[in-house]
Structure formats: structure tokens, C-alpha cells
N, C-alpha and C positions, 0 to 999 in steps of 0.2 A: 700517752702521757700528756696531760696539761700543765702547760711551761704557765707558771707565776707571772713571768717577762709577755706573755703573749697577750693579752688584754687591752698591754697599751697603744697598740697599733689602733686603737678606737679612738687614737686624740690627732689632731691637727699642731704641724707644727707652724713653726714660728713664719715658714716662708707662705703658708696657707695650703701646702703637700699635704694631703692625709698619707699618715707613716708614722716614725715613731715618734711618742712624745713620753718618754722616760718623767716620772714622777717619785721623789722621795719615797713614795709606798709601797711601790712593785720589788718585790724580791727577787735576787736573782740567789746565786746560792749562798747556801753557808750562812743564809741571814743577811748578807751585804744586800741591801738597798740597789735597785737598776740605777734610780739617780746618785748613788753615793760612788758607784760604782763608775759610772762615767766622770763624776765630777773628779773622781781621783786621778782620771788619765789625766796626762800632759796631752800634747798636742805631738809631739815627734812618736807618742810611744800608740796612740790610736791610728798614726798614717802605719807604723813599724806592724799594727795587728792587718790592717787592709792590706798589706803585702805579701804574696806566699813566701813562706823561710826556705821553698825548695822547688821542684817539682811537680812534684805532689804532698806538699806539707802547707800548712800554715798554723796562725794564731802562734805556740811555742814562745809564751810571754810569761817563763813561770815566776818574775819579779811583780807583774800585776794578778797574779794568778790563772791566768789560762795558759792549759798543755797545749803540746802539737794535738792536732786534728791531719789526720791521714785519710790520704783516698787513695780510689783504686781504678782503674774502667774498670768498667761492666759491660753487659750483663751477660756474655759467655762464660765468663768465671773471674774470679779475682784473684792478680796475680800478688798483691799489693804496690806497695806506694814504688812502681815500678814501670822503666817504658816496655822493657823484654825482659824475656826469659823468666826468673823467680822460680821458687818452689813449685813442684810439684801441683796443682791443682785441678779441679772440677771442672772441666769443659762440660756448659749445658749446651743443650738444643739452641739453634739460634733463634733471634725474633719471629722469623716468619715461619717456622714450625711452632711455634709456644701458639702464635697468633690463627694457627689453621684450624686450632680446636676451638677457637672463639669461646672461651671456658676463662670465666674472668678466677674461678677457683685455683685451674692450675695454675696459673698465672701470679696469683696470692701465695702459692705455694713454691714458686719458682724465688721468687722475694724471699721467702724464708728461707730457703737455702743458702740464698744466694748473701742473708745476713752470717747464717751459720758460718761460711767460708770467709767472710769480712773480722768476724771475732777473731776467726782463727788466725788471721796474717794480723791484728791490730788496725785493722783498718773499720775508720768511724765515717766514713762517704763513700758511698759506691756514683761513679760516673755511669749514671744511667736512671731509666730507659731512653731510649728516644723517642720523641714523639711527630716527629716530621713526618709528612708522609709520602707515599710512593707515587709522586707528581708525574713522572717518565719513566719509563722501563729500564732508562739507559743509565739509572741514577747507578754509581758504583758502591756506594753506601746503603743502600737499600734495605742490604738483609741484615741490618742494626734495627728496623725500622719496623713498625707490626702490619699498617695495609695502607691502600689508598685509601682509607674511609674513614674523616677525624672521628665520629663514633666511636667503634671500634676501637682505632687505635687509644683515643681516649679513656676508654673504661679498661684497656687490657695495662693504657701506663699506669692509672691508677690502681690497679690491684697489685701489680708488682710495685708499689712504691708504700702501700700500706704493709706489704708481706716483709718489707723491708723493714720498716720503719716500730712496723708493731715487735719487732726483736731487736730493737736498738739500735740503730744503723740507717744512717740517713739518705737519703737517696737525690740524685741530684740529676732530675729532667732536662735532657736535650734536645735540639741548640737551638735555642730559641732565637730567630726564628726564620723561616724561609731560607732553610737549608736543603735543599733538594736534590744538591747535585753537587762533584765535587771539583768540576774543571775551574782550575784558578780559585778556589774557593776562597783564600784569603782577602782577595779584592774584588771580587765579584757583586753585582750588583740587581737581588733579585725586583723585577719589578713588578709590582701587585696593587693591584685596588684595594680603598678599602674594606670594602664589603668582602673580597672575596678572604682577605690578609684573615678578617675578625670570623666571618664563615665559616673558612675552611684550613687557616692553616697555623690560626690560635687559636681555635675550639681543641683542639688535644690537651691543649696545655691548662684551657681554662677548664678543663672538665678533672685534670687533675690536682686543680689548685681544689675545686670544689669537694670533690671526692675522698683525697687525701693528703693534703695540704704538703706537698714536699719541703723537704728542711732544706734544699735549694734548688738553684737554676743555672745550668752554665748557658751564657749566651754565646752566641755563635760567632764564628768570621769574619760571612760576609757583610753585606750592605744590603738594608732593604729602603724601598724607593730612596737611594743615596747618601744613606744617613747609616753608619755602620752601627752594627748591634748592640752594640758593646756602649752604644750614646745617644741609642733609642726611646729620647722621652719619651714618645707618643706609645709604645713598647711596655717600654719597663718600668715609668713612673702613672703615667694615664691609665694604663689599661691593669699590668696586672699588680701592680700595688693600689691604683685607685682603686679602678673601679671592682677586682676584682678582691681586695683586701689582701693581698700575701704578703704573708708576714714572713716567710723565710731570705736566705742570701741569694743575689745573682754575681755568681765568679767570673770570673772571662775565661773564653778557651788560652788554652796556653801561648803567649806571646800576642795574643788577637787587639789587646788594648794598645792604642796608639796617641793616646791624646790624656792631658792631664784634665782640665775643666770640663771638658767635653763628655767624658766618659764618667769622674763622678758628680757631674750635675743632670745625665743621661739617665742615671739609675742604676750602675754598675757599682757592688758594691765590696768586691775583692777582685783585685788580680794580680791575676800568676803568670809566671811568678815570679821572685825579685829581682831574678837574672834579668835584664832588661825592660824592668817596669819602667813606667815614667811616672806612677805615684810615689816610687821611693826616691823620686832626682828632683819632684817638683810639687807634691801633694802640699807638704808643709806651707812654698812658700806662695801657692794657692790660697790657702785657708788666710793666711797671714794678711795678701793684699787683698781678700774681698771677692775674689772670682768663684770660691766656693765658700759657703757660706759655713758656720760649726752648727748648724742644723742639721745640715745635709749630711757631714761628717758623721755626727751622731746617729742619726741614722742609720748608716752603712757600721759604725761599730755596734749598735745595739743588736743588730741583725745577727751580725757576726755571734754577739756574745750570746744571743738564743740560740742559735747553732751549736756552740759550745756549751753551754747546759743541758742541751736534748743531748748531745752524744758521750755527755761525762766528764768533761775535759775544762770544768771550772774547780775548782779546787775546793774540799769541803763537801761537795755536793755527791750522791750516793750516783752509781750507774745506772741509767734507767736502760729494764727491763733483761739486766743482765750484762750489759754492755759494758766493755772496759772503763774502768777509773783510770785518772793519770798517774797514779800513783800503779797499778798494776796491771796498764797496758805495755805490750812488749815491746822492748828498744828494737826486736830483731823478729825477722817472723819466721814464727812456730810452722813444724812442717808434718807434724802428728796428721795422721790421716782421720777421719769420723768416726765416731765408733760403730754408726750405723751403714759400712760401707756396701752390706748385702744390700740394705734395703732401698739406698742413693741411688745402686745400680737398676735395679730394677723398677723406681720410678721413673728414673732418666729413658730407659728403653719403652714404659708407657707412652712417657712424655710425647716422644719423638712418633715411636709409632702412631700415637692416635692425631698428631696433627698432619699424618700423611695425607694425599687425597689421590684417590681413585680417579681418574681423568676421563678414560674408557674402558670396557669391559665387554668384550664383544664375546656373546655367545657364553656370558659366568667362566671364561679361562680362571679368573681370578676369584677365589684364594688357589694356591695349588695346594695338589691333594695330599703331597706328601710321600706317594710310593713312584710319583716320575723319577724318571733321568733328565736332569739338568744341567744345559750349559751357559755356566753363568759366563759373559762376556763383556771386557772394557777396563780400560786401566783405573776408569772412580770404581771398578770392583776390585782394584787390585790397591789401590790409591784413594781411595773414598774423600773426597772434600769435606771435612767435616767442621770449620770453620771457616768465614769471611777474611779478607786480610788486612791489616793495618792494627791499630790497637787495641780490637776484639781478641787476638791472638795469645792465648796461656799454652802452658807446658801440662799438657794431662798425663797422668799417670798411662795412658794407653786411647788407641784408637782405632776402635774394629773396623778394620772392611767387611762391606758389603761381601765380598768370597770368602771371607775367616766365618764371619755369622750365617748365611747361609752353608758353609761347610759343615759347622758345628754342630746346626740343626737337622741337616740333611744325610751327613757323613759323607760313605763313599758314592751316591748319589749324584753326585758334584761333583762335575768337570770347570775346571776354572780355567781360563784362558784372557792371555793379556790383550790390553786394543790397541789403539792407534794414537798416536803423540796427540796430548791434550795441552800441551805448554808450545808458547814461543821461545820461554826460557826456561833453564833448567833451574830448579828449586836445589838449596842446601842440601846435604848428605844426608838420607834417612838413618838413625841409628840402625838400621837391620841392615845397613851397608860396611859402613866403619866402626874403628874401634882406636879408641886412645891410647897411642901406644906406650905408655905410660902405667895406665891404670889397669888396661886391659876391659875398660868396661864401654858397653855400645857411646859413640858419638866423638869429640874428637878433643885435642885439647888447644889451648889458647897459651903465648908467651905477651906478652906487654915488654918491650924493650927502652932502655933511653936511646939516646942519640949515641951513647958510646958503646952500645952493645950488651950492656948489661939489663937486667930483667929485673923490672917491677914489680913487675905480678904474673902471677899463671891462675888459669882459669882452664876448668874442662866443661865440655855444653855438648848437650843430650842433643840438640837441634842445629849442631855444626855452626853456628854465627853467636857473635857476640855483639854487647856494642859501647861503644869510649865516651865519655864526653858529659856525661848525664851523672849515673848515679857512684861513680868512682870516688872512693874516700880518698884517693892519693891527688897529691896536684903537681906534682910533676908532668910535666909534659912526655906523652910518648910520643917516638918517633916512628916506628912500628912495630908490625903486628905480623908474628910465626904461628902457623897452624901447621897442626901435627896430627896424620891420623894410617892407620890401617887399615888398609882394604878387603874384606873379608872374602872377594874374588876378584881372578882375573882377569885375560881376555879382552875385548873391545871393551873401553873404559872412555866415557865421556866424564873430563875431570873440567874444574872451574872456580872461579872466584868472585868473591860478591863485597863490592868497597870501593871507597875512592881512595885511590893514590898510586904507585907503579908496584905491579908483581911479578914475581920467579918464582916458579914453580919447579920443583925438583921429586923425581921417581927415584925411589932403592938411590939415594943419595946423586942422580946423575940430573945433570940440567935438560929440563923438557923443555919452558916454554916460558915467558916472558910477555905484559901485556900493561897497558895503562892506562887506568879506567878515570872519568870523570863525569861531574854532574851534566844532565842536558836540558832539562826544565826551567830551571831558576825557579824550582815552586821552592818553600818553606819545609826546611825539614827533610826532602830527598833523599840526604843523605844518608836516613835511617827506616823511612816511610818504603821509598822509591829506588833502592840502590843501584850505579850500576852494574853488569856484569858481564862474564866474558867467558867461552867453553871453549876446549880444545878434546877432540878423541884423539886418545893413545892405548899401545897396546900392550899391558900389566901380566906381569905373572902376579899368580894367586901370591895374597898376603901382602904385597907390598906397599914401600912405607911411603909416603906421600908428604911434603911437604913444602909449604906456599907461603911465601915472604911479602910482605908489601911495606913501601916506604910511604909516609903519610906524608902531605903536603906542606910545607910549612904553615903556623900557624900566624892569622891574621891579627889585627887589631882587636876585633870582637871575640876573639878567640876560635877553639876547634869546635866546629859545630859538631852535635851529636852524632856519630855515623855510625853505621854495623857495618860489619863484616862476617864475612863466611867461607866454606868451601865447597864447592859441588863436585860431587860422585856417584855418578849411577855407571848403570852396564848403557854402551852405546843404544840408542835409540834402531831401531831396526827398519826397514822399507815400508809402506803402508801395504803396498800390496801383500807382501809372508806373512803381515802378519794378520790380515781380514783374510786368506786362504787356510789359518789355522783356524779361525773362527766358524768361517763354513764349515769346515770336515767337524767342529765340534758341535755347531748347530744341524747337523743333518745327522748327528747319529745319537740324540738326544730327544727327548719325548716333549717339553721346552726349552727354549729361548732364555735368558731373561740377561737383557742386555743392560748392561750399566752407562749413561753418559749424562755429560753437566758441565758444570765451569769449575773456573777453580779461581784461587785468589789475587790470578793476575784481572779476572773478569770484577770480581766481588770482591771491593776492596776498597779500603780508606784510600783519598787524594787523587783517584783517577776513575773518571765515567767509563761508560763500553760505548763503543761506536756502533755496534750492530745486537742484533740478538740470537743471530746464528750461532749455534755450538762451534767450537775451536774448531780446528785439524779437520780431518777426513771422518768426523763423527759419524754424520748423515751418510755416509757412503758405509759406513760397517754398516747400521741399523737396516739401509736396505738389501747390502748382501744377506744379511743373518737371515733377515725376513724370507726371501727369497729359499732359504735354505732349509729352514727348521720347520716341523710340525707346527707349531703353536709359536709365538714371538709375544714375552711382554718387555717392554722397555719401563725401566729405572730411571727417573731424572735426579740427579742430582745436584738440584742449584736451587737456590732463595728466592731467586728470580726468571720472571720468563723467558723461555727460548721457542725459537722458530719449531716446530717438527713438518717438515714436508712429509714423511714418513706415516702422516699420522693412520691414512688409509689403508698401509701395507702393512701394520701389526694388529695385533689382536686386545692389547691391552697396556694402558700409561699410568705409571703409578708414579707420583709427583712426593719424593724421598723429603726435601727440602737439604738445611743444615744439621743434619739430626745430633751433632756433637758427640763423646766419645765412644756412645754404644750403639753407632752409627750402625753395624751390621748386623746386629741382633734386635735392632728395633726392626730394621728394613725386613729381617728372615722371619719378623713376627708379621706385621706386617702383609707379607706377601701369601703365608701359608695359614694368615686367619686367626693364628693363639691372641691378637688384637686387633680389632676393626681399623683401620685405616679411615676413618669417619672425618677428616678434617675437609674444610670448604676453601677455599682460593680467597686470598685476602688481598690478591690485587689481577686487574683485566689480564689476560695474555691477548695482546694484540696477533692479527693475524697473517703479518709482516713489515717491516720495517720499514716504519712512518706512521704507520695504521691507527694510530691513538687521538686522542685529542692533544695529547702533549705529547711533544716528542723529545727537539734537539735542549740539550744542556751545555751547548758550549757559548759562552757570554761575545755577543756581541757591542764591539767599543765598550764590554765591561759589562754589558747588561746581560743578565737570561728574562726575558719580558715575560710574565703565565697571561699570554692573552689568551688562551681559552677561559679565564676566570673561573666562574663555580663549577665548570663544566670538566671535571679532571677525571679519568676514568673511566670508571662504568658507567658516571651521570653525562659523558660527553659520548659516547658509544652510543645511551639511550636515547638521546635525543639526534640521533643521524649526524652529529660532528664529527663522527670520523666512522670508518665500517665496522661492521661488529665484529665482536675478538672470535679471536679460536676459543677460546674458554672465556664465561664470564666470572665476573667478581660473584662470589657465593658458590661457585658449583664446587661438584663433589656429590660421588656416587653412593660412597660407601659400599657393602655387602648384602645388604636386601632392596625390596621394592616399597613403597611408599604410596595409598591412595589417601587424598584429603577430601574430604567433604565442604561444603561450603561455608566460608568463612563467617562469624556473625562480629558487627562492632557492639561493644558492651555499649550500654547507656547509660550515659552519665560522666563518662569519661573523659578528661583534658588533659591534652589536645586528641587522646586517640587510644584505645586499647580494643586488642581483636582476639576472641578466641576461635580456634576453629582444630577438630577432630583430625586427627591424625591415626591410618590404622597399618600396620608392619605386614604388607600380604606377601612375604621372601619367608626365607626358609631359617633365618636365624633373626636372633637376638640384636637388637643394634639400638645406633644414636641415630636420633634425628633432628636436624636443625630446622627452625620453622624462623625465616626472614620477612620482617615488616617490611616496606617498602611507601613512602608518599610520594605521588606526582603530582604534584600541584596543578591546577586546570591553567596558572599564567607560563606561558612556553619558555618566558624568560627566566623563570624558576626551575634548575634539573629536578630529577626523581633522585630522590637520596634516601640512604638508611637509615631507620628512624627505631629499630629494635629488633632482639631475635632472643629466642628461648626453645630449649632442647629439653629432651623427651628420651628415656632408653625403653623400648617397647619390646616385647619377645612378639614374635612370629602369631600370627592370626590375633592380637591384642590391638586396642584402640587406646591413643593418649588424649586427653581435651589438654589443649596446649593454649594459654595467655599470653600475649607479648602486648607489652605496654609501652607503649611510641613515649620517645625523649622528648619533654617539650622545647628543648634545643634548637630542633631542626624542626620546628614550625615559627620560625623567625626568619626576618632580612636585616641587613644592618641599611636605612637609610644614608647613603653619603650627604645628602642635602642639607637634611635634618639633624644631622652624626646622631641619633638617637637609633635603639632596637625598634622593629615594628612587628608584628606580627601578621604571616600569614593567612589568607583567607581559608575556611578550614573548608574547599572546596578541589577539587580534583578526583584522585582514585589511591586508594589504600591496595596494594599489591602484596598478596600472600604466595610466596617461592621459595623454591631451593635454591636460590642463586636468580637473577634476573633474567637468564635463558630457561629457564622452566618454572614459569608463575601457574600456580597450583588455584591461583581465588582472586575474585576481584569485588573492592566493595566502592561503589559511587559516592562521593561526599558533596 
């Protein structure tokens, strides 16, 4: 849709800013005039729109005419304008499976879904993609994130933000920018050059602003070179309003904004939200003395009220593209399921299957054939991780393991067998555990009390925690919090609790255990991000009633910050050793292996780094008993991100699962037995142990994380001897057949670069095949970087003529000297691969 309002971002305002200059002529809706339209605010009722009315709300000015505007995270699903829990919802594949298929299609198509689920809750902004990239291995945010390579990730945010965007629903690119890592992230202070800042780690962003002009941006946290995000002239007024034209809002992350002039004279042009803003305590009397100017002001509402025209929510104005009106967007969100839920399903198990990657494949173990005996082994088979942790996190209708979807496919075939503790801490009660005794249906239920004992509110949750503080319509203060649940068996029972304040725990009505947890970080948020928690084993008869009291702390000045709470119940954890000696007797009387292991979301998770990349627990020690045991051994990874495998020589074959989301084990059993190629490439280095990269530590020194490796991040710092080479490179990936390339030729005529070259399928099946550009520049202080890549599905003894046509992006340097772009010499070597551990062609420039 072309916004009437968006044209005038072609004019210069008054302070000499290119941005907005609102004219009597431009239309915004219903016929009102953009200039008529501003001239009609006051001045308290324009700071009253820059303010969010919620958490995730704002605008909600229906005396000047604009509705609420609702957002949601993204992009694993949309729960709506919600921190936890919510309805029912579509858990997709996460970033780094979407991103292994390197398919800017699916990717467009994940957008459209991921709009369809935005209609459905009322929600007009989905918080997402991201576009940061995967600097260190050890980032804990990572598998939000699509690769280490701004390209790629570039073209893959821009397709999901057009997929969104072209079904009415606006998408709102993160966190700009030099967000990397998540220790300290509120204060933290990345430091970058700038060449490598505008190179490599605002190229996503600029290639999204190009590609598909996002209808916003939330800025990040931290600080880049000491100037927080959020007040980032050089950022957000110079580069991607100047120089780059965007015309849509930059929001702040939630509570990130700290300064009143600072931040809206930096470029920031909402924040959230008004629970502790300093534009609702001080914006007005900004504007009033002179420190912010009503240029700027204007500005940041004109922004605002294009936003509010693209998503409906000016009054008078039609919905575009189907998108809710405010007049019949819903107060409450709708929890109707799709009507297309066959066919949701079985894109999602594509989805996830085809960005799987083949790691090794020793001797074609892999696909299995179907009529083996298998022992599928390991708790992510029994437990499958199938989302990242922090605010990635919805309530999916369901979530296959990896042993349910190979069982399914396989049948009596499959031996399943549990593994070895994969947690430090024990997670919430899975509903296949407890049952509310109450309703009698799986998960537990919730009491809200006052201080006199009497109850608020009750609440039951499918996912055992709830949480206070945030979206509660009541404002009474609670003092605490009863959880109630039934235990569907007995026997050793590791039970627990997750919250800050003091708890009693009570069995079949008798006092077990008492315990008093608090915060220990002082990071932001903890309380509901980061909680703490506490376990106790006890010993349960079957059925028993369970229930866990906790007294909240008194409330402070600022009030009760947002916290959850929860209860944990599993069956006791068991020795490592009984339980890798069932593993054995299942791996040696079985025809293969196929062992499950990976992280989970204490590794892979909002607000906190990993320190190693070792698999948890006694991982490695199953993988090599198994091995040791079974006929044949393939190993299951299931994580977003890289982990160590010492192991790798002792199995036969690694099939890299990713976050594949809720039809985690029927992608994986497609997957494995071949009904879908596993065709995906590695979208970031696996280092080949710990240190091994160019970039490594992410914990801020006196507040700094310094990227002195600069352009060198990666596979372009692996490439050029900065650090040894990975276990796996960036691009690889097997697939299911074999691959000869004939010599590559460069077309003529072409700028900066286009190559095609013959591609012939000599394997025994049908498959995808990526063909990766590659430039090294002949100046050593220039890395080799990806410069394009284009796929081919070839059947068996066929030949593809494949074209990739180099970005002219990345045949550019940003001079510091100069601060102008310059262009490289178009001299070095153009590199035709499957990944830059197997270069198939080389062309001299």
C-alpha cells in the first residue's frame, strides 16, 4: 500500500533534518489534511500519542482520532499484546532453521502466517525479525537471529517483513543496533568502528529499509561507542532517516529510554511505555523551554500517525489489505484456530525439515531405510527443545518430540529410551505431569490472594506459572500466590518452585517444605525473564494433591515489579550411570542409534550469554557410550546454535535439527527417513572449541564488549587465519546426493559481478542445491565475504546452469577519513562453493 502521508519525507525540515515536513496537501485519512492534522494537536495530546498507553499498546487517542495500535513479539508466534502465556497459538520453526534454507520465499511466507496469527489476536505490529547477527557463539539470543552474515540475514529480514507487511500488519525490525550479546545488556557498551558498525552490523538493517521499508524499528538497550541507542544521532537521525530515507517509527525497547532531550533529539520516536517514561514527566516541558524543538516533535508524531494509517487505526480510513479497523478490531483476542490447520501443519514440518542440515554422513547411513530397528536415545527425544527462552516463548496448541514423530512414522520399530539430565534447573510442570484439581484438566491452577486471605482472582495455566504485575486488570495489591495441582504419579517426585518471595509447600494436605527465594543479578526484569528457584525430592503416592504458598515481598515505591511464578514437578531425576546402561542394552540390540542431544533454554535464551559450547550434563559421555554400542550411530542436534562434538569421529552421522517449533518430531522423522531432504546450509561458523573464533567473550569489560576483530566476524575471520578453522563452515551442508560443478564462467558486462556456472545431480535422488558466491578481495585487509547465492532442484543424472548475481553492497568500504562510501577495486578472486570449506570454482578478477 502507498501511504498518501509517505511522500513527504522528501522535504527538509525547519531544523535543516531531512524527515518530515507535513504540508496542507498530503492526506492522511478520511480526507483530513497531514498538515491539518497536526496543526489540530495540542502539544500535551502529541507528547500523550509518543507515549505507550501500556505494554504493548499505544496511540489509543480516539478524541483526536487515532485507535490503539497493538503489538506482539515475534517471530515464533504471536501470543498478542502479552508478556506470557495467552491463547493458544502457532509456534513456528525458529530463526535459524527458517534461515538454513537460505529461501528468501519461505521466509515471505513465514511473514504471511505469521500476519494471519496477528489478525487473529488484533494485533497491528509484530516485534520482529531481528536482524543482529551472530557475532560469538556464545550470544544467548542468537536463535532470534538469522546468521553471521549481514547479506543473508538482510534479504531473509526483508522477506519476512514484506510477507508481513503485504497482509496488513506491520513489522517492527530488531534492535538496532549492536545488540550481540546479552550480559548486562541494559548498560552495556558495544564498541565498533565505523566502518565495520555501517559494513557489517547496519547493513541488515539498511538492506531492509531498501528492500522493504518496515513500518518500524525498535532500538535496542545497549550503548554503541557510549552513546545509548535510544539517542543515537549518528544511528537513527544521519544514517537511517538521512541517508537512508525511512520513513517509518523507531520505539524504544521497553523501559530502555532514559533521558528526555537526549533521546527525542537522538531520533527516537515512541517510548514504551508510560509506566516509567520520562517523555510523559518531562517531553512537554522540553518542547515548551526550547531543548526540543516542535519540528522534531512533529516529526516523531507524523511518523507515528503513518504507522497508524498503514495498520487501520486512523479513523474514517478503510483497513488496508484486510487488516483490522478500529472500529472492528477486537477488545479481547479471539482464539478460533485457522481454518487451514491441515495444511499450517504440514508447512511447518517442510518448513523445519528442509532447513535441517546434514553435517556428516559417513558411508549414506543417512536417510534410514525404514524397515531398521531403532533406538531412538536422550531426553530432547523425549523433551525436544523446540523454542529459545525469554519472549520468543507462546503456548502452542502441541509439541512433538522427536520419539512421538519418529514413533508415529516408524511404529513398533522404535525403542525409546530416556537420557541424561540436560538442565541445571528443573523447568515448570509439564501438563503430561499434573492436573488441576479443580477442573480436572492437564496443568495447574492459580489463587491471587489479598493480604487478608481472601482471593482476587483465580487463574488455571497449561504451563504451570503465571505472572502479576504487568497485564492484570485488577489493582489491588496481591500478597500472595496458591498453587494447586495433581500429580498424575507417584513415587520419587522432584517438586519446586519458581518466584520471588517466601514458600510452603504442602503434600496430601501435610507440610513438606519451606524455602525463600530472591533476586541475585540486579539485571532488569529477573523477576520474570530470570526467576529464581528452588527443588526438593519427595516421596508421593500416586494422585497426590500438591500445594505451594508463597508470600510476596512488600511492595516498594516503584511498585511490584513484574514477576512469575510457577511449580515444578517431574519424577526424580535418576543416576547418569542406569540411565546410559539402558541406553546401551537399547543401542546394541537395535539395527541404529539415533541419539538425541542439544540445549535448552536455559543455554538459548533472552538476558543471559552461555559461557561454553559444550552440551550440558553427561551429554558427550551417552553419545560415546551409544556409539560404542550400536551398529550404526546418528546423532540429533538439537540447538540453534553451535556446540562442541568431540564425538564427531566415533558416529556415523550429524544431523543438525535446529529449533524446528511445534512439529518438531515429524519434521525431524521426515527429515531423517528422506520423505524430505534435509537441504539446509549452516548460517553461522561452528568453531572447533572454545575460544576458536574470531570473536569470542560477550561479557562487557568496565561496561565495554569491544569487536576488535572488526569486518573479520566469522567465517571472514576463520578465512583469513584469525582464528583456526571451524569444525563446520559457514555454508556447509550435505544434503542427500552428490554434486559435480564444471567451471565457473563470469558473465560480461556485469556490475560489480555475476557468475554462472553448470551444476550436475550425480546421487541417486532428486535434490536442492545451493550454489554460494563468494569475493576475496586481493587487499588482505578486506575479508572474503558473501556476495550472493541461488538454488537449483535437479533430479539425478540432470544438469542446472545456475546464475548468482553478486550484491553490489559488498563491493564497497565505508572510508572513516573521508565518512563517504568508496568502492572496491574489482580485483581479487570470485569463489564458487558449497559453503567455504568446499570451493567447487575459482574465477581471477
Amino acid at each position: 500500500m502507498v501511504s498518501t502521508l509517505g511522500k513527504v519525507w522528501d522535504g527538509v525540515r525547519a531544523d535543516g533534518r531531512k524527515g518530515l515536513a507535513v504540508t496542507s496537501e498530503d492526506t492522511l485519512a478520511g480526507g483530513l489534511s497531514g498538515g491539518q492534522l497536526l496543526a489540530e494537536l495540542d502539544l500535551t495530546t502529541k507528547v500523550r500519542l509518543l507515549t505507550g498507553t501500556s505494554w504493548f499498546t499505544f496511540g489509543d487517542a480516539a478524541d483526536v482520532g487515532v485507535g490503539e495500535i497493538r503489538m506482539s513479539d515475534g517471530m515464533t508466534g504471536v501470543r498478542g499484546a502479552k508478556f506470557h502465556g495467552g491463547p493458544l497459538v502457532t509456534l513456528f520453526p525458529g530463526a535459524t532453521s527458517l534461515s538454513s534454507s537460505w529461501d528468501e520465499d519461505s521466509a515471505y511466507q513465514l511473514g504471511r502466517l505469521l500476519a494471519d496469527e496477528a489478525r487473529l489476536r488484533g494485533v497491528q505490529l509484530v516485534l520482529g525479525p531481528t536482524a543482529n547477527l551472530h557475532r560469538s557463539a556464545l550470544g544467548g539470543r542468537l536463535f532470534e537471529g538469522f546468521a553471521e552474515d549481514p547479506l543473508l540475514t538482510g534479504k531473509l529480514t526483508a522477506a519476512v517483513v514484506r510477507g508481513l507487511q503485504d497482509h496488513g500488519v506491520g513489522a517492527c525490525v530488531k534492535h538496532l543496533v549492536g545488540n550481540e550479546s546479552e550480559t548486562e545488556r541494559e548498560s552495556m557498551n558495544s564498541v565498533i568502528d565505523e566502518p565495520t558498525l555501517r559494513e557489517l552490523y547496519l547493513l541488515p538493517f539498511e538492506i531492509a529499509v531498501a528492500e522493504s521499508d518496515p513500518w518500524a524499528m525498535l532500538s535496542a538497550y545497549n550503548r554503541v561507542n557510549g552513546v545509548a541507542c535510544t539517542e543515537h544521532d549518528l544511528v537513527n537521525n544521519q544514517i537511517l532517516k538521512g541517508e537512508w530515507g525511512y520513513r517509518g517509527l523507531v520505539i524504544s525497547e521497553l523501559l530502555a529510554a532514559q533521558s528526555v532531550e537526549a533521546t527525542a533529539n537522538g531520533g527516537l520516536d515512541l517510548v514504551m511505555p508510560e509506566v516509567g517514561s520520562p517523555w510523559a514527566a518531562g517531553l512537554v516541558d522540553a518542547v515548551r523551554s526550547g531543548a526540543v524543538t516542535e519540528d522534531t516533535l512533529d516529526d516523531h508524531v507524523g511518523r507515528l500517525l503513518l504507522l497508524a494509517e498503514r495498520v487501520g487505526a486512523l479513523q474514517g480510513r478503510p483497513a488496508p489489505q484486510g487488516g483490522p479497523t478500529p472500529q472492528s478490531r477486537p477488545t479481547q483476542q479471539r482464539t478460533e484456530e485457522p481454518a487451514n490447520a491441515a495444511e499450517l501443519s504440514s508447512f511447518l514440518v517442510s518448513l523445519a525439515a528442509a532447513g535441517m542440515t546434514v553435517l556428516t554422513n559417513r558411508d549414506a547411513v543417512l536417510p534410514l531405510s525404514g524397515d531398521q530397528q531403532v533406538a531412538v536415545i536422550g531426553r530432547h527425544a523425549v523433551e525436544t527443545t523446540c523454542v529459545g527462552g525469554g519472549s520468543a516463548q507462546v503456548v502452542p496448541p502441541q509439541q512433538v518430540s522427536i520419539g512421538e514423530g519418529l514413533t508415529t512414522a516408524l511404529g513398533s520399530a522404535v525403542t525409546l529410551v530416556d537420557g541424561v539430565e540436560i538442565r541445571a534447573e528443573a523447568v515448570p510442570a509439564r501438563p503430561s505431569f499434573v492436573r488441576d484439581p479443580t477442573t480436572g484438566e492437564p496443568g495447574v491452577g492459580f489463587a491471587l490472594l489479598r493480604a487478608d486471605g481472601t482471593t482476587i482472582e483465580q487463574r488455571a495455566s497449561i504451563t504451570a506459572t503465571t505472572m502479576i504485575g504487568l497485564e492484570d486488570e485488577f489493582t489491588e495489591t496481591v500478597a500472595s500466590v496458591v498453587i494447586r495441582a495433581r500429580l498424575d504419579q507417584g513415587g520419587p517426585v522432584q517438586l519446586g518452585v519458581v518466584g520471588v518471595g517466601d514458600w510452603s509447600l504442602s503434600v496430601d494436605d501435610q507440610p513438606t517444605w519451606e524455602t525463600a527465594l530472591s533476586t541475585h543479578s540486579g539485571m532488569m526484569g529477573e523477576e520474570f525473564l530470570d526467576p529464581p528457584r528452588a527443588t526438593v525430592t519427595v516421596q508421593v503416592l500416586d494422585h497426590a494433591l500438591v500445594e505451594a504458598t508463597v508470600l510476596l515481598p512488600p511492595v516498594g515505591d516503584s511498585g511490584r515489579p513484574p514477576s512469575l511464578f510457577g511449580l515444578i514437578a517431574r519424577s526424580a531425576p535418576r543416576p547418569a550411570d542406569e540411565v546410559i546402561a539402558e541406553a546401551v542394552e537399547a543401542a546394541s540390540a537395535a539395527d541404529v542409534a539415533v541419539v538425541v542431544v542439544g540445549l535448552t533454554d536455559e543455554q538459548e535464551t533472552e538476558a543471559v550469554d552461555k559461557t561454553t559450547l559444550a552440551l550440558p550434563g553427561e551429554q558427550d559421555r551417552l553419545v560415546y557410550a551409544v556409539a560404542a554400542a550400536a551398529p550404526q550411530t546418528v546423532v540429533v542436534v538439537n540447538a540453534a546454535t553451535p556446540v562442541l562434538m568431540p564425538w564427531l569421529d566415533a558416529v556415523d552421522a550429524v544431523l543438525w535439527a535446529g529449533l524446528p517449533g511445534q512439529e518438531a518430531g515429524h519434521a525431524v522423522a521426515a527429515a531423517l527417513l528422506g520423505t524430505i531432504e534435509p537441504s539446509g546450509r549452516l548460517v553461522t561458523s561452528f568453531p572447533s572449541a572454545d575460544g576458536a573464533a574470531p570473536a569470542w567473550s560477550v561479557t562487557p569489560t568496565d561496561g565495554d564488549v569491544v569487536y576488535r576483530e572488526g569486518t573479520f566476524v566469522g567465517y571472514r575471520g576463520h578465512f583469513a587465519g584469525t582464528a583456526p578453522a571451524p569444525a563446520f563452515w559457514f555454508g556447509h551442508g550435505l544434503g542427500y546426493t552428490s554434486w559435480r560443478y564444471d567451471q565457473p564462467v563470469l558473465l560480461d558486462g556485469t556490475d560489480p559481478a555475476a557468475v554462472e556456472v553448470a551444476v550436475t545431480n550425480v546421487g541417486g535422488r532428486t535434490s536442492r542445491e545451493l550454489v554460494q558466491l563468494y569475493f576475496d578481495p586481493a587487499d588482505p585487509a578486506q575479508p572474503v565475504r558473501l556476495v550472493g547465492w541461488a538454488a537449483a532442484v535437479v533430479r539425478p543424472g540432470d544438469t542446472a546452469q545456475v546464475t548468482v548475481i553478486g550484491d553490489s553492497r559488498l563491493w564497497r568500504r565505508w572510508d572513516a577519513e573521508t565518512g563517504t562510501w568508496t568502492h572496491l577495486p574489482r580485483t581479487g578472486r570470485l569463489l564458487v562453493a558449497r559453503g567455504l570449506g568446499d570451493i567447487r570454482g575459482t574465477i581471477t578478477l
